[in-house]
C-alpha positions in Angstrom: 0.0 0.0 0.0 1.2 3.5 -0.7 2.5 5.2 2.4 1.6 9.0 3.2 5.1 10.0 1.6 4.0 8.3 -1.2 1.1 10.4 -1.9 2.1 12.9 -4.5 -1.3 13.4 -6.3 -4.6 13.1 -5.4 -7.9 11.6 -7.9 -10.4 13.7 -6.2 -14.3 12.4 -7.6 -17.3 14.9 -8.0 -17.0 18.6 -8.3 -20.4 19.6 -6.6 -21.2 20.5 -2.6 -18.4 18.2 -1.3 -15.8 17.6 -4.5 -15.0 20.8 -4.7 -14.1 21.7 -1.0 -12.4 18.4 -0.6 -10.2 19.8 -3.9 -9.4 22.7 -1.9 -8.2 20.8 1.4 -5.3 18.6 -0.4 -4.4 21.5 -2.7 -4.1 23.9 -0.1 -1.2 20.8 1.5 0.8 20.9 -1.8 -1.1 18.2 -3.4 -1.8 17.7 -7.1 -5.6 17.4 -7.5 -7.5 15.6 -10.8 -10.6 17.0 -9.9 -13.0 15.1 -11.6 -16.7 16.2 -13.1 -18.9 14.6 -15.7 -19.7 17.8 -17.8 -17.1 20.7 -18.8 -19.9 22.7 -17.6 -19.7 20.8 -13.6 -16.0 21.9 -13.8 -16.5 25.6 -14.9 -19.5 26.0 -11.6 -17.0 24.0 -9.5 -14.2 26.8 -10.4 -16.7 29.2 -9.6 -17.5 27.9 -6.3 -13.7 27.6 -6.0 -12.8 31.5 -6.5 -15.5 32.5 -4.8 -14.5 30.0 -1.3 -11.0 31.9 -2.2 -12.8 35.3 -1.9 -13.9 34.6 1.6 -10.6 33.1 2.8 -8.4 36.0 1.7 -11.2 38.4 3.1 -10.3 36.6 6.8 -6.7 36.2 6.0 -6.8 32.5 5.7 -5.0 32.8 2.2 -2.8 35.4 0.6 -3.1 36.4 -3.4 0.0 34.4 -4.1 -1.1 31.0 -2.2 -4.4 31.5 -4.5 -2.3 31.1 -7.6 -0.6 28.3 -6.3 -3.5 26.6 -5.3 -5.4 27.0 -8.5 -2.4 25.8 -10.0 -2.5 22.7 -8.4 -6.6 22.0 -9.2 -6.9 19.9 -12.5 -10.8 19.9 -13.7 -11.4 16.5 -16.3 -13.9 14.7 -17.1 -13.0 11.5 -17.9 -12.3 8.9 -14.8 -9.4 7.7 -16.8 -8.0 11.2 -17.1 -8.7 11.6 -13.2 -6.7 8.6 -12.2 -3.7 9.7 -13.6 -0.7 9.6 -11.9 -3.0 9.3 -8.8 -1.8 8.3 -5.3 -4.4 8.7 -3.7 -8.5 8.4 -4.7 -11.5 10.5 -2.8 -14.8 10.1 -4.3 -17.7 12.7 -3.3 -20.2 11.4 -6.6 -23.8 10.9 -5.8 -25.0 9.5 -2.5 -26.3 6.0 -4.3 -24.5 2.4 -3.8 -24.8 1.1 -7.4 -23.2 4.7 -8.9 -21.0 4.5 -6.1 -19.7 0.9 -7.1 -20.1 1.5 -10.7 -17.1 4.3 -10.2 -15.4 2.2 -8.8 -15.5 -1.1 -10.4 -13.9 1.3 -13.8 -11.0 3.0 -11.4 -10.0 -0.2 -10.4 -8.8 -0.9 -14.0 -6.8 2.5 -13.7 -5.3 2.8 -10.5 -2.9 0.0 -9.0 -4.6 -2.2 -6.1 -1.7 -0.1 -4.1 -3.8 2.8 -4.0 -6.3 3.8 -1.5 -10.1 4.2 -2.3 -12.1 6.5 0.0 -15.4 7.5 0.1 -16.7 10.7 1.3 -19.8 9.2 2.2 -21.9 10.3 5.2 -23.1 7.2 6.2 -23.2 4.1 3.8 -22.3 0.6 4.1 -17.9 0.6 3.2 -18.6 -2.9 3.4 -21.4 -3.2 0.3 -20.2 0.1 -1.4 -16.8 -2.6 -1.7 -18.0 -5.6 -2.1 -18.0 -5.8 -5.8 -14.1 -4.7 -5.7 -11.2 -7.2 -6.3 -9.6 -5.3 -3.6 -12.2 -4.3 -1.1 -9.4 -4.1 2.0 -8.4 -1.1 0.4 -11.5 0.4 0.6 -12.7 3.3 3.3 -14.7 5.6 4.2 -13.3 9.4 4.7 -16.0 11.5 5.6 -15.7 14.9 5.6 -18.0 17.9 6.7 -20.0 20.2 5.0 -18.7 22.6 4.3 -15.4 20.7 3.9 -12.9 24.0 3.6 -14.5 24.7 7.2 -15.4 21.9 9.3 -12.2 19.9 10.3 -13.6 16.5 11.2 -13.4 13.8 8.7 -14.8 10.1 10.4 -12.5 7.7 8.5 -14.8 4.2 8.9 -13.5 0.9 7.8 -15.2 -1.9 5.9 -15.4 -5.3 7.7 -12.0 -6.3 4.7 -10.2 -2.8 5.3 -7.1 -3.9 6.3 -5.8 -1.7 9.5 -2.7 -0.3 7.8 -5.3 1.4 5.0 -6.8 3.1 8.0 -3.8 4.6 9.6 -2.9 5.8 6.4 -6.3 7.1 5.7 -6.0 8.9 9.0 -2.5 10.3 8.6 -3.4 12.1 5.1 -6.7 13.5 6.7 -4.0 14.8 9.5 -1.6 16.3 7.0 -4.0 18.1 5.2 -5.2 20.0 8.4 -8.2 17.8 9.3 -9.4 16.4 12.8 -9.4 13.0 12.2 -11.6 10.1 14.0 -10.5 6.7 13.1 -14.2 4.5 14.2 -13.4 0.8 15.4 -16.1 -0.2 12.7 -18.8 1.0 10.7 -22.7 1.5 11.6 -25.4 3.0 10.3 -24.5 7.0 10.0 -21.1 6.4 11.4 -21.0 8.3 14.6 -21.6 12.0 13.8 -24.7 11.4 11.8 -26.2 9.2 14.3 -25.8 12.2 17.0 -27.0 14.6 14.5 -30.5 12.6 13.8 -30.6 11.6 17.3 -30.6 15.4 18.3 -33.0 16.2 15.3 -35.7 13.8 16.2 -36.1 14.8 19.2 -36.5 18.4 18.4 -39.2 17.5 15.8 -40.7 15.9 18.1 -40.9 18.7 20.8 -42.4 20.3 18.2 -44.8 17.8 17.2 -45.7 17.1 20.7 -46.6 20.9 21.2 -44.1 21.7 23.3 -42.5 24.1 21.9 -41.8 26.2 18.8 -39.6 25.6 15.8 -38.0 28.9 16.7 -37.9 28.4 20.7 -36.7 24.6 19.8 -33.6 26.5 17.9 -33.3 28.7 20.6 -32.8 26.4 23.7 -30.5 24.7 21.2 -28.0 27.9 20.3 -27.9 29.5 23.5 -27.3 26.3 26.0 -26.2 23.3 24.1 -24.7 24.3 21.1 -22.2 26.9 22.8 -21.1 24.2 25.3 -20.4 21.3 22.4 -18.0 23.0 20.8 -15.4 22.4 24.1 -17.2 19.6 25.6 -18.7 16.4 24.2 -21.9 15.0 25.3 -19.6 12.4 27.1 -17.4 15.3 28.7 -20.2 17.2 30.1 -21.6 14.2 32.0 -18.6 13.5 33.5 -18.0 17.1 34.4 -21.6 17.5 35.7 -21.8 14.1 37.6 -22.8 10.8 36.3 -25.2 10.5 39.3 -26.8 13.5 38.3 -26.8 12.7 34.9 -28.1 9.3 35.5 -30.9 10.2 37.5 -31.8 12.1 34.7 -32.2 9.8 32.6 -33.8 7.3 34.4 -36.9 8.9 33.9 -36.5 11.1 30.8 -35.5 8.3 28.7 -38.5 6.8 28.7 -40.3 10.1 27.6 -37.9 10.7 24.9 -38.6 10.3 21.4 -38.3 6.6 20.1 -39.9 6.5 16.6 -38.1 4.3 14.0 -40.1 5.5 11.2 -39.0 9.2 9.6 -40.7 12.5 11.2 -43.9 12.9 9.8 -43.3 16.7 9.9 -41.1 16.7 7.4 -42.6 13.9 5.4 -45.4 16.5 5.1 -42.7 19.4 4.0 -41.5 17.0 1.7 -44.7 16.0 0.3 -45.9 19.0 0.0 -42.3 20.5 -1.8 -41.0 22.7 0.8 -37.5 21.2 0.9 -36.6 24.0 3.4 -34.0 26.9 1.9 -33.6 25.5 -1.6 -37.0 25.8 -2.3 -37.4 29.1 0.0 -39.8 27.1 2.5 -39.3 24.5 4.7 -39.8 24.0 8.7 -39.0 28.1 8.6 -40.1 30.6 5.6 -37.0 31.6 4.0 -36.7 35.3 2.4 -33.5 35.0 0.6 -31.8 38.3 2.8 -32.5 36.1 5.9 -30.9 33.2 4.2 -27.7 35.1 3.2 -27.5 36.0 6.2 -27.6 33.2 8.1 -25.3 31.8 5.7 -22.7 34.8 6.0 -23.0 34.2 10.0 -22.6 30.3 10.2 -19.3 30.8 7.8 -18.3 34.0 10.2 -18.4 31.8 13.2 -16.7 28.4 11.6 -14.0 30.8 10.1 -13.4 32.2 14.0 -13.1 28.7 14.9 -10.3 27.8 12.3 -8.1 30.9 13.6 -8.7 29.9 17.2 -7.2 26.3 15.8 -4.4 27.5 13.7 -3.5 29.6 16.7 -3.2 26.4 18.9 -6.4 27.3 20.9 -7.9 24.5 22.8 -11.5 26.7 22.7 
């Protein structure tokens, strides 16, 4: 297997939402990226999204007019897998959220790349172990799964399939490390790997709340961004208990958790949204009416505060 000084170039798959900010990370480490798009005209709104993600970094000092160049330098658009794995070290895929496309992809790089090279998946929650189990080499198969946005979040969950050998992992885990990343290497895969799982875990219950009529969408958000929300960014759900007592903590639960949401089906709430086509901000309605100046700016916030957050970690700041 390829070891991280190995890694010279990078075969970086899908150009949309996640290919492109995955694109930036390894350039921005002095990688060579084939980044790879179906259409001439994916590459051209991938550039786009590029420069402008440039814009905002040089506007916060996070890059300087001459790193740009060097950076764009190093960003290949093609559109031809063929042309994508060339001289590749190292493969990230970030193409539709579907197994059979998924495995299609990669059933045709395996006759371009060398079973040497690793194959990761930027998937937020599928199976490794069926996404690679129409490979001839499935223990070099993983999952890196980075954050959206990926040029501003700095987890990536790396998630092995039940064949990925070890040594794929640590590898895995050592690029995501180089190119600036938090990584979390999970002892095996489940169901939304771990962040997801806390995610949906946190959302169902606060559709339900609101379901229940106990509280507003807004008042739901609320409780969330001023109590929670600031405290999870220095300490993990595990953290605080420990810091506020497991005794208290279990007590607690002893007779919430019986009261807390348990559905296994998805929330009818947004089944109805979705039935109904309010998709939420794409389609300017959702769970909350969205004018598009509230949307930019809520936008322009979130990317304010994740952008604070990077300084604070390039400055060594715990929190």
């Amino acid at each position: 297997m390829k070891q991280l000084q190995d890694i010279k170039t990078v075969c970086n798959l899908g150009c949309g939402t996640m290919g492109f900010g995955t694109a930036i990370a390894f350039a921005k480490s002095g990688y060579e990226v084939n980044m790879f798009g179906r259409k001439d005209a994916s590459i051209e709104r991938a550039m786009k999204n590029i420069h402008l993600t440039f814009e905002v970094m040089k506007a916060n000092d996070l890059l300087t007019e001459g790193e740009e160049k060097e950076l764009l330098s190093r960003i290949h658009g093609v559109t031809t897998l063929k042309d994508a794995a060339a001289n590749a070290d190292f493969l990230i895929e970030s193409v539709a959220e579907d197994v059979s496309i998924k495995q299609t992809v990669y059933k045709e790089m395996e006759d371009y790349l060398g079973e040497d090279v690793i194959f990761a998946t930027d998937s937020s929650g599928l199976s490794p172990t069926e996404v690679a189990s129409v490979l001839k080499h499935p223990e070099r198969f993983v999952v890196a799964h980075f954050w959206n946005p990926p040029h501003l979040i700095p987890l990536v969950e790396v998630v092995p399939g039940k064949q990925t050998t070890q040594e794929v992992v640590d590898i895995t885990w050592q690029l995501m490390e180089k190119i600036g990343k938090k990584p979390v290497a999970l002892l095996k895969e489940a169901p939304g790997f771990v962040g997801n799982r806390l995610q949906f875990a946190l959302l169902r219950e606060a559709l339900y709340c609101v379901k229940e009529g106990i509280a507003t969408p807004e008042a739901v958000d609320t409780v969330c961004k001023y109590s929670i929300g600031r405290r999870l960014s220095v300490t993990g759900p595990l953290e605080t208990a420990d810091l506020g007592g497991l005794d208290i903590f279990y007590n607690i639960s002893a007779y919430l958790n019986a009261d807390l949401a348990d559905d296994k089906d998805g929330s009818a709430i947004m089944k109805k949204c979705v039935d109904e086509g309010n998709l939420g901000a794409k389609t300017g309605t959702g769970l909350y009416p969205w004018k598009p100046e509230e949307l930019a700016e809520i936008k322009k916030k979130r990317e304010e505060i994740l952008i604070e957050w990077l300084k604070k970690d390039a400055a060594g700041e715990k929190f």
